[in-house]
C-alpha atoms as an extended CHARMM CRD file, in Angstrom:
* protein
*
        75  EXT
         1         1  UNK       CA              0.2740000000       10.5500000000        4.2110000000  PROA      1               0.0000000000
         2         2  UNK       CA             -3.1990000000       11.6460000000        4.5440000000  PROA      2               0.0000000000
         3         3  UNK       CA             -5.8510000000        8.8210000000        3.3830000000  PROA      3               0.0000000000
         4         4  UNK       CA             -9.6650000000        9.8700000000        2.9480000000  PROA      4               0.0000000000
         5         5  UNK       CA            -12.6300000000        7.7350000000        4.2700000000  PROA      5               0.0000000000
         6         6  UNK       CA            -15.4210000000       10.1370000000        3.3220000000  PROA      6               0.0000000000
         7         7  UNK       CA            -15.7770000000        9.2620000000       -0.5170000000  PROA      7               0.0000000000
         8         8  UNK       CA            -18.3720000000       12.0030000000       -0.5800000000  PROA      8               0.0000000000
         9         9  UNK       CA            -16.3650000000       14.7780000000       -0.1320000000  PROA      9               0.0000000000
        10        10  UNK       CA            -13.1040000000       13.9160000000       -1.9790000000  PROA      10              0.0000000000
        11        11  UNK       CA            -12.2960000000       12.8560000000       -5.8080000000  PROA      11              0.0000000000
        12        12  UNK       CA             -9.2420000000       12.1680000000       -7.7520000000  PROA      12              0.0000000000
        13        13  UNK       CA             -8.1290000000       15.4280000000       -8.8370000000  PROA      13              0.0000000000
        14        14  UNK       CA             -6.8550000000       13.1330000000      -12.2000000000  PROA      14              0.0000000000
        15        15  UNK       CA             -9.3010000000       10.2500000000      -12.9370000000  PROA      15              0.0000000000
        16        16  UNK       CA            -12.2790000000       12.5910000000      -11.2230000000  PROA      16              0.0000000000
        17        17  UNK       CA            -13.5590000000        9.3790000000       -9.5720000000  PROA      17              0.0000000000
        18        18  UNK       CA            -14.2620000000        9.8230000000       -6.0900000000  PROA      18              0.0000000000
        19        19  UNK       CA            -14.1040000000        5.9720000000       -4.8900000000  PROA      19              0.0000000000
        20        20  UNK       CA            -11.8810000000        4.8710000000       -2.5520000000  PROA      20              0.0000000000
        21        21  UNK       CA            -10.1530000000        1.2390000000       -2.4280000000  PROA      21              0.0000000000
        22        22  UNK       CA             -8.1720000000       -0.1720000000        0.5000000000  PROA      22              0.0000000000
        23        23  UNK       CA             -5.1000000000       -0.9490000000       -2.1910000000  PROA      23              0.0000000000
        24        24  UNK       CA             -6.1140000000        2.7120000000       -4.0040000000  PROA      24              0.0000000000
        25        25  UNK       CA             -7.1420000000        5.1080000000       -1.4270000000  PROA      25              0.0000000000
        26        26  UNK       CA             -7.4650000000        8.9140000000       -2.3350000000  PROA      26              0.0000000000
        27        27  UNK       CA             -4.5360000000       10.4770000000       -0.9780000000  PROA      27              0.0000000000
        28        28  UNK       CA             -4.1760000000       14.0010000000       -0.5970000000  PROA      28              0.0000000000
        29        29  UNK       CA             -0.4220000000       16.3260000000       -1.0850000000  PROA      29              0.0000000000
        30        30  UNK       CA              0.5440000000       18.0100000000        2.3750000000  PROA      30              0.0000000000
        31        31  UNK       CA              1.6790000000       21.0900000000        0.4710000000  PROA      31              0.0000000000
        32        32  UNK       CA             -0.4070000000       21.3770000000       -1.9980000000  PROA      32              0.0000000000
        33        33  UNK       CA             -3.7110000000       19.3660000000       -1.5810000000  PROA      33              0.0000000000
        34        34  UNK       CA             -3.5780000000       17.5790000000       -4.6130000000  PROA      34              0.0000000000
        35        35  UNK       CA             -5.6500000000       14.7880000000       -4.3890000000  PROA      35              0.0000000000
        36        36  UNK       CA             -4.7590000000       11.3750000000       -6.4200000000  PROA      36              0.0000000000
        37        37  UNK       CA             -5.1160000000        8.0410000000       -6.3140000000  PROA      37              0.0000000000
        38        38  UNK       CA             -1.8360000000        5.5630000000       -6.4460000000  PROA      38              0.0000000000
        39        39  UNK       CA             -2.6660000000        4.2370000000       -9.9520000000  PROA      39              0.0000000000
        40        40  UNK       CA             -3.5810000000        7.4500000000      -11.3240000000  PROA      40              0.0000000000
        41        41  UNK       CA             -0.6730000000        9.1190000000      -10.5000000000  PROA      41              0.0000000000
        42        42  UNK       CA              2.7290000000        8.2040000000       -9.4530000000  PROA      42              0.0000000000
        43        43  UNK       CA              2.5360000000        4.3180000000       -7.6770000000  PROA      43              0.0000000000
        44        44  UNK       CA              6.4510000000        5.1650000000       -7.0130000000  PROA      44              0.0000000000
        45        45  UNK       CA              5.6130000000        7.6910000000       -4.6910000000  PROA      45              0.0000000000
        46        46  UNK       CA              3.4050000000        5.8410000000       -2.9260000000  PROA      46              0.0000000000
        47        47  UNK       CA              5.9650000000        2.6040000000       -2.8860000000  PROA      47              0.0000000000
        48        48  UNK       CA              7.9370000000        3.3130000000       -0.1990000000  PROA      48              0.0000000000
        49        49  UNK       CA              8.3470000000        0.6340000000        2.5860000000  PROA      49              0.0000000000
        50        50  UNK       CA              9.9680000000        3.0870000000        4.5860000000  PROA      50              0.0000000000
        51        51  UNK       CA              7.3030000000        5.4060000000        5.0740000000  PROA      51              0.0000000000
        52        52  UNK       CA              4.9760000000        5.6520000000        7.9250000000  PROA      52              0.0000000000
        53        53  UNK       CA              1.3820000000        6.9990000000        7.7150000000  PROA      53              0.0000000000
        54        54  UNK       CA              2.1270000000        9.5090000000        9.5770000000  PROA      54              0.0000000000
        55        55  UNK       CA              4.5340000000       11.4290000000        7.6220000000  PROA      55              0.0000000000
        56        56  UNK       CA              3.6320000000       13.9660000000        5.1260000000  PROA      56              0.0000000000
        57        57  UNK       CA              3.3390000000       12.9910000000        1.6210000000  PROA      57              0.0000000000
        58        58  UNK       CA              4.2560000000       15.0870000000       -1.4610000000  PROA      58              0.0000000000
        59        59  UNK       CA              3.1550000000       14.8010000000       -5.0500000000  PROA      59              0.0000000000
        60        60  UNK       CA              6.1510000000       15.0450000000       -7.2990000000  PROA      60              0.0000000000
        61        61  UNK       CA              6.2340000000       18.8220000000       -7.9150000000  PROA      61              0.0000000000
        62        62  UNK       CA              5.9180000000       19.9730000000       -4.2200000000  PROA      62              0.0000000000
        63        63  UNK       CA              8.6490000000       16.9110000000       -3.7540000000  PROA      63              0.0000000000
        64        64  UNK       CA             10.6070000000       18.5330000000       -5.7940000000  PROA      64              0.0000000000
        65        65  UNK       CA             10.0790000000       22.3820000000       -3.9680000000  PROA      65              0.0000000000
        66        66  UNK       CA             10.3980000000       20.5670000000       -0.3880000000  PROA      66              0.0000000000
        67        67  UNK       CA             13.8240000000       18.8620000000       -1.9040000000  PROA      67              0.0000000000
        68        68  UNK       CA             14.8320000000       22.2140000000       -2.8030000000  PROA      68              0.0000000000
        69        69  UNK       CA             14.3840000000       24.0980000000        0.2660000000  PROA      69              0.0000000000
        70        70  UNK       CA             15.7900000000       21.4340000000        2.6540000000  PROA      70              0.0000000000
        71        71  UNK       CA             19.2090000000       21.2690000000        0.8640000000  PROA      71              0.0000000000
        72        72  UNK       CA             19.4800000000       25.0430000000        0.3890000000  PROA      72              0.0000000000
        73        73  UNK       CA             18.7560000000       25.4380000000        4.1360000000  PROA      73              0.0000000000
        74        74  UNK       CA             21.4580000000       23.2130000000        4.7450000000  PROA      74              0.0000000000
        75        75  UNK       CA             23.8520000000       24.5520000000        2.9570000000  PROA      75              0.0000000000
């Protein structure tokens, strides 16, 4: 998941707002480069206790592609 620090450059693709909280940083998809904040978008997404910051995150449609590809490769 990919977390900006430089408010300047970045805004929430939804709310436009280009502040950045420690519990609602801007967060940018890996496939897409959506950027959202948590509470605009999807907080489910974000939820996951499992995943590390270091792992890529996906909004919901790219989620959805990635999903798509991996079990059709594995078929």
């Amino acid at each position: 998941m990919r977390e900006f620090t430089d408010d300047s450059k970045w805004y929430c693709d939804i709310c436009l707002s280009a502040e950045s909280e420690d519990d609602d940083p801007l967060t940018q998809c890996d496939l897409c480069m959506v950027v959202v904040h948590p509470a605009c978008y999807r907080r489910d997404l974000y939820e996951n206790e499992d995943m590390k910051d270091d792992e890529p995150w996906f909004c919901a449609k790219c989620k959805l592609i990635t999903d798509a590809e991996y079990k059709s490769n594995k078929l």
